[in-house]
KOLVEX-323950 format. One record per residue: residue in one letter; y, z, x of N, C-alpha, C in turn. Coordinates in steps of 0.1 Angstrom, whole numbers, plus 5000, padded with zeros to 4 digits. Atoms other than C-alpha are relative to their C-alpha. Layout:
REM KOLVEX-323950
AYZXYZXYZX ...
REM end
This chain:
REM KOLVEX-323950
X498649985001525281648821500350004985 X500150045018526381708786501550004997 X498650055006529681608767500550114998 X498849915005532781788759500150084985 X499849965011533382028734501549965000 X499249995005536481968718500850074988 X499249955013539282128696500349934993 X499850125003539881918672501050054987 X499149955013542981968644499750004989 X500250015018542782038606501249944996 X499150085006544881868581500049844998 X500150125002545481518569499449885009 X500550114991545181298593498450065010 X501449974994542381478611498650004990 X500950035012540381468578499349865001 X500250124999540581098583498949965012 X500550034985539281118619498350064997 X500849904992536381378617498749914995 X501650045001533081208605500249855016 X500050044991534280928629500150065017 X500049974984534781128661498650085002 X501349944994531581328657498949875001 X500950104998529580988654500249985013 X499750084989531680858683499450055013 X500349924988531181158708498950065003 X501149964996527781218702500250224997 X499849855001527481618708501750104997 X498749915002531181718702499950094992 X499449925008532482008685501250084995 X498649964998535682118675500750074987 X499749965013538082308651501650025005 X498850054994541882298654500450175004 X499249944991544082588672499950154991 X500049915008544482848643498650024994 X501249975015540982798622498950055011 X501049914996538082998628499049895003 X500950054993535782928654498449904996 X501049995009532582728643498750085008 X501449904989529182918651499749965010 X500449974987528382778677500950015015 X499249924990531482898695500250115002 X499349855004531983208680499650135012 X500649834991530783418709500449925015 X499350044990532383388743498849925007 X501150064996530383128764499550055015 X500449924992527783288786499849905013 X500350094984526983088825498450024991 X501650085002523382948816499350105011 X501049974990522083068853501050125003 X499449884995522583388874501549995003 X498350004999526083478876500350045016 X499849974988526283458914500349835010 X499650094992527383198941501049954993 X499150075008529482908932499549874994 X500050105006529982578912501149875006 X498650115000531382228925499949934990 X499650135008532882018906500649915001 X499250114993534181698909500849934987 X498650045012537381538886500349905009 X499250194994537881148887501350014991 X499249945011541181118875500849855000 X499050115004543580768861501050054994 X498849965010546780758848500849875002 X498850165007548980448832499149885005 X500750104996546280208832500849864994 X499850085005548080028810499749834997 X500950135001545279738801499849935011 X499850104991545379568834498550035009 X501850014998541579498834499749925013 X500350044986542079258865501250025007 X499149984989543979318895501649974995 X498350075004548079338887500149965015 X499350054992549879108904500450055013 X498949914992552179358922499050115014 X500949934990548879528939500550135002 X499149905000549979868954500649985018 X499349994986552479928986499850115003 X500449924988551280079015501350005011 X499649954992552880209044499549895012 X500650114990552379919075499250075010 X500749934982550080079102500649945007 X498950034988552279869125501150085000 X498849955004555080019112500450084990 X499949925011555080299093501850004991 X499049985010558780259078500049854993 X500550175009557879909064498650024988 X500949955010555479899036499449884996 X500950095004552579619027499749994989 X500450045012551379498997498149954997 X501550005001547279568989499949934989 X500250065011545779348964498950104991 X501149915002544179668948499950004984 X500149995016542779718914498849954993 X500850075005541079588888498650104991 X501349905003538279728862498749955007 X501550014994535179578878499950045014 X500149944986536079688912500650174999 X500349915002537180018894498850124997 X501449965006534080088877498850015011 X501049994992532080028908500550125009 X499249894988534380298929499650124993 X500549855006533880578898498550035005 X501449955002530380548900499350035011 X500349964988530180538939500450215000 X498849815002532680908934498850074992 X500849865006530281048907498750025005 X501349974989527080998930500050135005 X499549894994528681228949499250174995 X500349895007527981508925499849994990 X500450025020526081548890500550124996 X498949935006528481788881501249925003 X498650114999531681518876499949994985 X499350005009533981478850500849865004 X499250084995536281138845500850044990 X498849935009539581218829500949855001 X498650065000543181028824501150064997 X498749955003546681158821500649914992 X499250035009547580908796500949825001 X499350134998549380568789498349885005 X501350125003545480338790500749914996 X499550115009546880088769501949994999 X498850065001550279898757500550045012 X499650044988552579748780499049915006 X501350094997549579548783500249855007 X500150184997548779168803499349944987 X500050085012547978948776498250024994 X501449975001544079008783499550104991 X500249875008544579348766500349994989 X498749955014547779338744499049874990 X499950075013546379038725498550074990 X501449915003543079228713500250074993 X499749874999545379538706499450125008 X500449954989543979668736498750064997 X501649955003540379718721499549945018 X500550024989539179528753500350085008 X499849884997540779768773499250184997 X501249925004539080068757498649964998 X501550024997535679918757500050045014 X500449994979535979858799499850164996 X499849814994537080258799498750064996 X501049955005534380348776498649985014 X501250024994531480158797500350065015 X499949974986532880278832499650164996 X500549845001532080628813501650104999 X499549925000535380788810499850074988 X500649855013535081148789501250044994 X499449965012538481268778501349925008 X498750054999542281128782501450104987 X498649935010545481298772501349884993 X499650085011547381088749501749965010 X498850084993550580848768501350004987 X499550105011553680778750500049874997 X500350145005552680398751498950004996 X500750035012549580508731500550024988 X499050005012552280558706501049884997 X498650155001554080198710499549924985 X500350045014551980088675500350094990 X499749925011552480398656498450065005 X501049955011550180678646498949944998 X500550055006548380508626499049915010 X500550104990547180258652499150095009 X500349924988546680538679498550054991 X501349985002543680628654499149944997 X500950135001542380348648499350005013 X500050074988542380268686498550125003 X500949905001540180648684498449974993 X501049985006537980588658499249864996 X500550155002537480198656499949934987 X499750115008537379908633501349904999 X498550094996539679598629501250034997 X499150015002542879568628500649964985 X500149965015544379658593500949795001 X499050104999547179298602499049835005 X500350094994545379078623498350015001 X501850035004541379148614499650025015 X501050034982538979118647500349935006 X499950154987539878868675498950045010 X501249994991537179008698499049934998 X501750065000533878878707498950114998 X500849905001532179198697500850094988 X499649915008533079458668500350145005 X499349925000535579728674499750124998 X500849835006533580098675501050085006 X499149864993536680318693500050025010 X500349914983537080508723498550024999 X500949935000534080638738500750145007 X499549864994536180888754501350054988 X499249915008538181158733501849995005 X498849954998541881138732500650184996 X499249875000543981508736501649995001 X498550025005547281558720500450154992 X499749875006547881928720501750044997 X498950045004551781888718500549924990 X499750125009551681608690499850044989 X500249945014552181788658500449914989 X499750045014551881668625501250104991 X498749895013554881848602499550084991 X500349935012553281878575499150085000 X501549974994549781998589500350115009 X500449934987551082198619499350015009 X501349994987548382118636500049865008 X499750124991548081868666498749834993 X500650135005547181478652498449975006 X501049994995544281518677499650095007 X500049874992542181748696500950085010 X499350004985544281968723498750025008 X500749984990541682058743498749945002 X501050015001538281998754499450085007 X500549914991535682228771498349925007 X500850124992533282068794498950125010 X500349904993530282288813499249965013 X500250034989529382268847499150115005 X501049905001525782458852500350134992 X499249925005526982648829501050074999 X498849884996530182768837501449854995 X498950125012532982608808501350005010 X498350004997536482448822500649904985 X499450055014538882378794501149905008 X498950134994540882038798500949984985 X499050025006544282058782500649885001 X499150144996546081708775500849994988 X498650025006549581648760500949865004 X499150104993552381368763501050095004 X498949964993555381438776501350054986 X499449975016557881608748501449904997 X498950085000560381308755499549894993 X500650145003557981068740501349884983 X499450055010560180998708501649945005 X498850064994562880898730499649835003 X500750084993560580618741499249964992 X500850105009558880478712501049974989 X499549975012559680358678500050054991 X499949895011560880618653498949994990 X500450085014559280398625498350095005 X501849914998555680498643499650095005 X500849855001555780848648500850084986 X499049905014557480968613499550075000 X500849885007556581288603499550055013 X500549924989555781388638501050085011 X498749984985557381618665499050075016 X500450054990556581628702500250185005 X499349854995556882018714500450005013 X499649954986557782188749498049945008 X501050014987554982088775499450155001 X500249864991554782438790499950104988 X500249905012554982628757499049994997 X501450035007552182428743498850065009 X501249904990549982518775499650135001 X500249865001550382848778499850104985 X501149955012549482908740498850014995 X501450024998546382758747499250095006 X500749914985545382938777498850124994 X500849885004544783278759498349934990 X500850085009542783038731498949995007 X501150064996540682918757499250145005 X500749904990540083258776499450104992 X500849945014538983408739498249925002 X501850055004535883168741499549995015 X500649964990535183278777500049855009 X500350114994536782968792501350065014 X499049984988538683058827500149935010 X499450134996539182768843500149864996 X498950125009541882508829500449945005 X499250124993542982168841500349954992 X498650035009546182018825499649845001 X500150154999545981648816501649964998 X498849985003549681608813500749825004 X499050154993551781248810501550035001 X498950004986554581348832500050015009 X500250004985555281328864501550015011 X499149984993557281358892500349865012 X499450094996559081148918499550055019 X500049924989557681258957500849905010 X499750114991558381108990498450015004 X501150004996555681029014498849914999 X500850135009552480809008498850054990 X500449955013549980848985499450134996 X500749855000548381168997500850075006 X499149924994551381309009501050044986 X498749945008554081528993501050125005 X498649914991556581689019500850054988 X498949955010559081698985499449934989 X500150025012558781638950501050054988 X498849945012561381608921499249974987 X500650035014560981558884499650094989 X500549935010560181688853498850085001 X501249915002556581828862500450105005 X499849844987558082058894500550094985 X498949885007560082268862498650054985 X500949955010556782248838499050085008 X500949904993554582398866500450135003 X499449844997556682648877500150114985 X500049935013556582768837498650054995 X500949955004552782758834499650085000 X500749915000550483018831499250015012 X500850004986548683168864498749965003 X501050045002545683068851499249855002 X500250135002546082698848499949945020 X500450064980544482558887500449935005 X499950114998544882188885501049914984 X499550105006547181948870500549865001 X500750104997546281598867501249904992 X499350085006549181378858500949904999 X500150154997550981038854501449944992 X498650035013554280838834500850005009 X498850054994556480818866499049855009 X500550134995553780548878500250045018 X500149944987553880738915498450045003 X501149914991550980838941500050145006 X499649874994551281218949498650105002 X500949935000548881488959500750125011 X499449955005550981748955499650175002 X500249895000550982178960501250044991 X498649995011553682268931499650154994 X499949905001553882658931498350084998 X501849975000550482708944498649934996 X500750065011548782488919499849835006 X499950114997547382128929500349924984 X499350115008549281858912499949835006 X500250164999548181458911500749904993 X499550155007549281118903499149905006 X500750154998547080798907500949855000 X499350115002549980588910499749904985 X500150025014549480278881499249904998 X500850184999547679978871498350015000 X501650014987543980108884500149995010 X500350054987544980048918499550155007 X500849934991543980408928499150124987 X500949885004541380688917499750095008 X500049854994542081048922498950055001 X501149944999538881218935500550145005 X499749864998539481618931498750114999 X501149935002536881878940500550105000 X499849865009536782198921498950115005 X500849904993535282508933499950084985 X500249925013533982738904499450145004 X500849834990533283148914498949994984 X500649955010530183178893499750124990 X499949835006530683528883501050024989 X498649935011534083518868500649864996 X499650135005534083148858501449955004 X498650094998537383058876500049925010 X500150114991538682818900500650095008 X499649964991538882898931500849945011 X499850104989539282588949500849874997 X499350115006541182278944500649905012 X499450074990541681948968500149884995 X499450135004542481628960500049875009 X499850134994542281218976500049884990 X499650185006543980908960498849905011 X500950144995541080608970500749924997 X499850155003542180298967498649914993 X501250125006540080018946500749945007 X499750094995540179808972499549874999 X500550174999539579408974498949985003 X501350004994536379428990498950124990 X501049925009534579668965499649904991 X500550065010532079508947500550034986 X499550035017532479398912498650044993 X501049915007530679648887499649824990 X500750125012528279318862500150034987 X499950015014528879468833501650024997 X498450055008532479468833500749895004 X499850145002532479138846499949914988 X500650085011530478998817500850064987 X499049955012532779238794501649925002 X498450044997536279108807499449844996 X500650175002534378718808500149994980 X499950035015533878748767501449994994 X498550015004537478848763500749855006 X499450134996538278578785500349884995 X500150125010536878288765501249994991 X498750025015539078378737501250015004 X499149934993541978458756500449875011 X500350064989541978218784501749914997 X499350145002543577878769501450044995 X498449934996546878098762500450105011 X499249934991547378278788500149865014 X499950094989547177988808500949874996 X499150095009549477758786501250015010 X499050044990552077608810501450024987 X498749995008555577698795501549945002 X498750044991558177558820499950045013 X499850034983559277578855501150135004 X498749894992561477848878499949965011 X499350084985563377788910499450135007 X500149944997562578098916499550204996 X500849855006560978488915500850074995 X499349945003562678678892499750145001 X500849854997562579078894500750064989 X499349895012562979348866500650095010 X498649964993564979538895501249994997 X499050034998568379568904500349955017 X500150004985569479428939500550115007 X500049914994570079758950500450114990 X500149865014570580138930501250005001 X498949975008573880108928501049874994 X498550114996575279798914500050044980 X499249945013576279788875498850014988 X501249995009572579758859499649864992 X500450165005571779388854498649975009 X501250044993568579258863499649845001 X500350125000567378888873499249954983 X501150035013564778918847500450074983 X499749925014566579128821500949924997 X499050085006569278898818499549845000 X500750105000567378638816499249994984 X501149855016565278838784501449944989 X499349985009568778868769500549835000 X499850145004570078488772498849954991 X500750055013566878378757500150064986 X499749905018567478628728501249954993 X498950075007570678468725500249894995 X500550134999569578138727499449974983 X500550045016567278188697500850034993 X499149955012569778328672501249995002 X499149995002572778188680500649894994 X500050055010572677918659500450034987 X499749925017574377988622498850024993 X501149995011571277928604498750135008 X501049894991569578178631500550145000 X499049854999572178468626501149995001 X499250064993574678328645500850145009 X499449944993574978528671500950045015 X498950064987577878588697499250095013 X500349954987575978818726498450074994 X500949965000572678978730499850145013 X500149874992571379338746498349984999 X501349965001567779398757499550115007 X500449894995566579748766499549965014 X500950044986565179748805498950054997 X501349955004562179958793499149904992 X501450085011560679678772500249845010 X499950114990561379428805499250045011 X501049914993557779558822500049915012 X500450054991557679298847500949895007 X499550184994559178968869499249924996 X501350105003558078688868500049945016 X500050084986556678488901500249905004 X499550184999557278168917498649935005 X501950094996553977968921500749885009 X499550124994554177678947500549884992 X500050125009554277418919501449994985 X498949985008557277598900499450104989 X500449985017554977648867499950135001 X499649905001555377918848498950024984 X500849985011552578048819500150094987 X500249915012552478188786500050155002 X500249904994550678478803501150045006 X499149914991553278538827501150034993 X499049975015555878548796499550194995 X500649875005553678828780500050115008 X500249874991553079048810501450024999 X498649975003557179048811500250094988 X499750015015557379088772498850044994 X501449985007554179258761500250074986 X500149945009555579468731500249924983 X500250075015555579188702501350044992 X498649955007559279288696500549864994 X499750135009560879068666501550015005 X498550014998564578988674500650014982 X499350035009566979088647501749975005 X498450034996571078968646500650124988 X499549915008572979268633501449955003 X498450035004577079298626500250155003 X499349874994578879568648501549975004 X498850054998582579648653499950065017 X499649984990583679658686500050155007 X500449845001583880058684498750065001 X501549994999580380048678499249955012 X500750064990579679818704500250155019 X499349924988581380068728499450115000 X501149895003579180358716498849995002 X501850034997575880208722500449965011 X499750064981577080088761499750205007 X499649914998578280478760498250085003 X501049925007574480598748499149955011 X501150024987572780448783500050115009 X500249884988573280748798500450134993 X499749915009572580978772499450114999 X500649904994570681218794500350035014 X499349914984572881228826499549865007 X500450084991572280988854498650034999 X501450044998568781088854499449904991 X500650085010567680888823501049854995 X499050124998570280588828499349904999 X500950105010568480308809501349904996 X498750094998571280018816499149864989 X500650115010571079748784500149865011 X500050204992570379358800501049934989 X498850055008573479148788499949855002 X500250104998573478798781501149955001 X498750054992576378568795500449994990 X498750035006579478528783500550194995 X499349895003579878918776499750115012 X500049894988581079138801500650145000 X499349874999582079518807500050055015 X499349914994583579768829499350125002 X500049884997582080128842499950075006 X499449934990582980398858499250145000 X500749884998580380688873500750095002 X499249865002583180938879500650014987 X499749935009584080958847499050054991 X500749905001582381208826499049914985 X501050015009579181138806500549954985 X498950035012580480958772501049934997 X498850135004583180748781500149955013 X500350074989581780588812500649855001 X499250175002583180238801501050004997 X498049985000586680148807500349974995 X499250075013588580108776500649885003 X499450115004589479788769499349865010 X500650134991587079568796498949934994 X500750045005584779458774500349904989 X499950114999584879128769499349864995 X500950145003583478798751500649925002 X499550194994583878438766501550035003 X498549984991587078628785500950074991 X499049935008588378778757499550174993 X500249864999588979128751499350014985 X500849975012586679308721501150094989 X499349925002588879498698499350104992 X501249935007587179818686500049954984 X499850055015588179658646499249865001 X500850085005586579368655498849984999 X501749985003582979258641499649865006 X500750064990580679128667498449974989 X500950035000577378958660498850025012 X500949994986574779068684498250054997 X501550045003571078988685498950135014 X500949884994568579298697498649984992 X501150005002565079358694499550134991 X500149905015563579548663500150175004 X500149884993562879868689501550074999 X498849984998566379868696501050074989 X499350025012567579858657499550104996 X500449895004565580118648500450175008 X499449904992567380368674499050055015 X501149964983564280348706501150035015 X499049974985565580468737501550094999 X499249895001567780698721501449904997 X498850105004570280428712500349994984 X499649955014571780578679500349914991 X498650075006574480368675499249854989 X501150155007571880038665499750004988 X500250075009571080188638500950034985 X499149995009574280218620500949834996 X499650125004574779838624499549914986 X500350065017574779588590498749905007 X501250144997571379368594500549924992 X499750115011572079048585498949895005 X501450105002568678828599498750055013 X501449974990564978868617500249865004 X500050164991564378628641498649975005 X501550054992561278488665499550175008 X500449904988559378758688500749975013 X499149974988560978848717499449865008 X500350134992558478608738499749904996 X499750145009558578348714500949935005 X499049974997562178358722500049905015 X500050054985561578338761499149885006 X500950124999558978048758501049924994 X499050095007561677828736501249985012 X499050024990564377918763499049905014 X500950034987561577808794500049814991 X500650115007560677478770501849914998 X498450085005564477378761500349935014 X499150064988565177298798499149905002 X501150144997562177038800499550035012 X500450034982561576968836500450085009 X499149904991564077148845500150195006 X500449904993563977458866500850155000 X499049865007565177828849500250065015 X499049954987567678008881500050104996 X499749865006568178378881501649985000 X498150055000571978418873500750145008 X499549864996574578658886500350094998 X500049895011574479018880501150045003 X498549955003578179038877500450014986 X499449975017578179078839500750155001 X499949885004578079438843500650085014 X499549994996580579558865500150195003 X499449804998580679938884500750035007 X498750044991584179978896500150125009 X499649874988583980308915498549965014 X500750034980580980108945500949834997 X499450165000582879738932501149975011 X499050024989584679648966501249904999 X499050095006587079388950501550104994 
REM end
């Protein structure tokens, strides 16, 4: 079987990359989108053997692993075979009972490919994030995956990071913490949408070409063009995110120049289906509107970012999702007409890593070394809970408060409301950077670890100075893409508001209900209010943050939430009531 060719960009930052990615990948080759072919592409690529019968191929496929090397908590939900409108909870997952499932799948066929749609890393359990998700990319590496299309949460460090994470060595801040030295991916990230400005050319390869008895398929992978909505500014400067479907279809011809006719999309977006994992009666979302734009050429698309299980027919063309965590792997087989190098065939089954699949030994004894070092904090008892809190709401329509997000934002207030801390009067915390609940153990206790998996993004709390007008413009900016992308801030007590879904996009909050310790806000007056550096910097599309006066840095967010858990002693943290945030057109009062 032999490794991927790749395209690989010119320009600055690819300059930096290129003696390390050809070490890394062994046989690669590549040249970016505009520059001339190198020789040994220059001539369309011929099928090795007689140009007759066919070619299978087989595509393992992940998406949003996001570090979670052992089993998440949360498992995946099934459908009850008692009762199919009820739904169960598998304890599925895990890299050593992943790694033994690829390797059963690529038996199958020595023509296989392992891919990813994106999001591997950050948002990490503590086992990953504290490493900077090097452990993480080792596991992927040794289970063998070959190429991955780039997530917006491989962008939650910046740039800069994302090539490190590529090309290896320590960490420019925090040096090595592993029990082993830091050599990179073994598998190629693709980022054919991710342009450099100044360069024009994509920060990493778009494509790669992969051959199968000879007969080339080209694997396109991109993020989603919303990604800068969803990271912070600070670490993609100088970068812009294109169209999805433009970027593809410029390719296409690119690839069918070097005699490559059949193309599978690595793509991190996704859609929303009903159904269970290998069902898709219906499907909404962002992807249905990029498939229907692609090129007729493109067969299969492989992709991931709504954290769904789908297997998918979207205008002819099969379309996947692996749900998230590791709990399942897409097994797709590919039919190839030997003659005219295309795809002819295309089917698809989500597996489950189930509980009972043996545990692959060498990524036991890999996850074990991390462990050591890792261990004695993630297991650090922090305090006590009465009870399970959830990053939910108790149902889709109430005003956008969460057990666990308002929980997030009191500790945020907690630390910095002290004068010498900022002194501040309320607190906001994005729901996007609130990845998880937390659970109730028989015994109450509550761990470091389980802090982190909540709180994995190492966000610093600052206390800014906003006038009440301002405050009312950043409430306004949670729904600053329609109900579909309604990103409700978490509010800590004592400040309450008012809003109203029939009224029109923009002035959803009802003048004059916004409210601290009972008293109205006046747009002239200046508020103190403690957010997280993401937030200050304008993430999530929240403008208005960063027109406020900084006036102090504070602890890390889970710093923060460990100090609140520790202040109460013995005592046992309650979820509180999500009546801060009031939605008067379902509020039956």
């Amino acid at each position: 079987m032999t490794r991927p060719s790749v395209r690989r960009p010119l320009g600055a930052l690819s300059m930096l990359l290129s003696a390390a990615l050809l070490a890394a990948c062994g046989s690669l080759s590549s040249t970016g989108p505009q520059a001339p072919l190198p020789p040994t592409l220059d001539a369309p690529v011929a099928p090795a053997k007689a140009a007759t019968g066919t070619v299978a191929v087989k595509v393992l496929a992940i998406n949003d692993f996001h570090g979670n090397l052992l089993p998440p908590a949360g498992g995946i939900k099934l459908p009850d075979p008692q009762d199919p409108a009820k739904t169960v909870t598998l304890q599925a997952g895990g890299a050593e009972r992943m790694a033994t499932l690829v390797a059963q799948l690529k038996a199958k066929n020595p023509n296989h490919v392992f891919v990813a749609a994106g999001d591997l890393v950050g948002a990490s359990p503590l086992l990953s994030a504290l490493f900077h998700d090097e452990s993480t990319i080792e596991s992927l590496g040794l289970m063998g995956l070959d190429i991955s299309s780039v997530g917006n949460h491989e962008f939650d460090q910046g740039i800069t990071e994302l090539l490190r994470k590529q090309r290896g060595g320590c960490h420019p801040k925090d040096g090595c913490k592993g029990p082993t030295e830091f050599k990179g991916a073994k598998y190629q990230y693709l980022a054919a949408s991710t342009i450099d400005e100044k360069t024009g050319q994509p920060v990493l390869p778009a494509y790669a070409i992969k051959r199968f008895d000879g007969v080339p398929v080209g694997f396109i992978g991109l993020s989603l063009k919303g990604t800068p909505e969803l990271v912070s500014p600070t670490g993609i400067r100088g970068l812009r995110f294109d169209d999805e479907a433009e970027t593809i279809n410029r390719l296409v011809p690119e690839l069918e120049r070097q005699g490559v006719h059949a193309i599978v999309v690595l793509i991190h977006e996704g859609g929303y289906p009903s159904g269970g994992i290998n069902d898709c009666p219906e499907i909404s979302g962002p992807i249905v509107d990029i498939v229907k734009k692609l090129d007729k050429r493109v067969g299969l698309i492989v992709s991931g970012h709504t954290h769904r299980a789908y297997n998918c027919r979207i205008d002819g063309r099969l379309v996947t999702s692996g749900d998230k965590y590791g709990t399942l792997v897409t097994e797709i087989d590919l039919t190839l007409d030997r003659a005219t190098g295309t795809l002819t065939e295309a089917r698809a089954n989500n597996v489950i890593v189930r509980p009972e699949t043996a545990r692959d030994p060498r990524q036991t004894l890999l996850i074990s070394s991390y462990q050591q070092v890792a261990q004695p904090l993630i297991e650090r008892r922090v305090g006590f809970l009465a009870q399970a809190l959830s990053k939910e709401g108790d149902d889709r329509g109430d005003g956008g408060g969460t057990t666990m997000g308002q929980l997030v934002a009191d500790a945020m207030l907690a630390a910095t409301r002290a004068p010498e801390n900022g002194g501040a009067q309320l607190a906001f915390q994005n729901i996007g950077g609130v990845r998880t609940g937390l659970i109730h153990r028989p015994d109450d206790s509550v761990t470091f670890g389980d802090l982190f998996a909540a709180l994995p993004f190492s966000n610093a709390l600052v206390v800014v100075e906003m006038s009440g007008a301002q405050l009312q413009r950043a409430l306004e900016e949670q729904w600053w893409a329609g109900d579909a992308k309604w990103l409700p801030l978490q509010t800590s007590q004592g400040f309450s508001y008012r809003w109203d879904k029939r009224r029109p996009v923009g002035s959803r909050v009802v003048p004059g209900s916004m409210t601290l310790d009972g008293r109205v806000i006046a747009p002239e007056q200046k508020v103190r209010v403690a957010i997280n550096n993401f937030l200050q910097v304008g993430g999530d599309s929240f403008k208005t943050f960063t027109e406020a006066r900084f006036l102090q840095t504070g602890p890390m967010d889970v710093e923060a939430l460990e100090a609140y858990f520790k202040a109460q002693g013995n005592g046992r943290v309650k979820a509180t009531a999500l009546d801060r945030v009031i939605r008067v057109d379902q509020d039956p009062r």
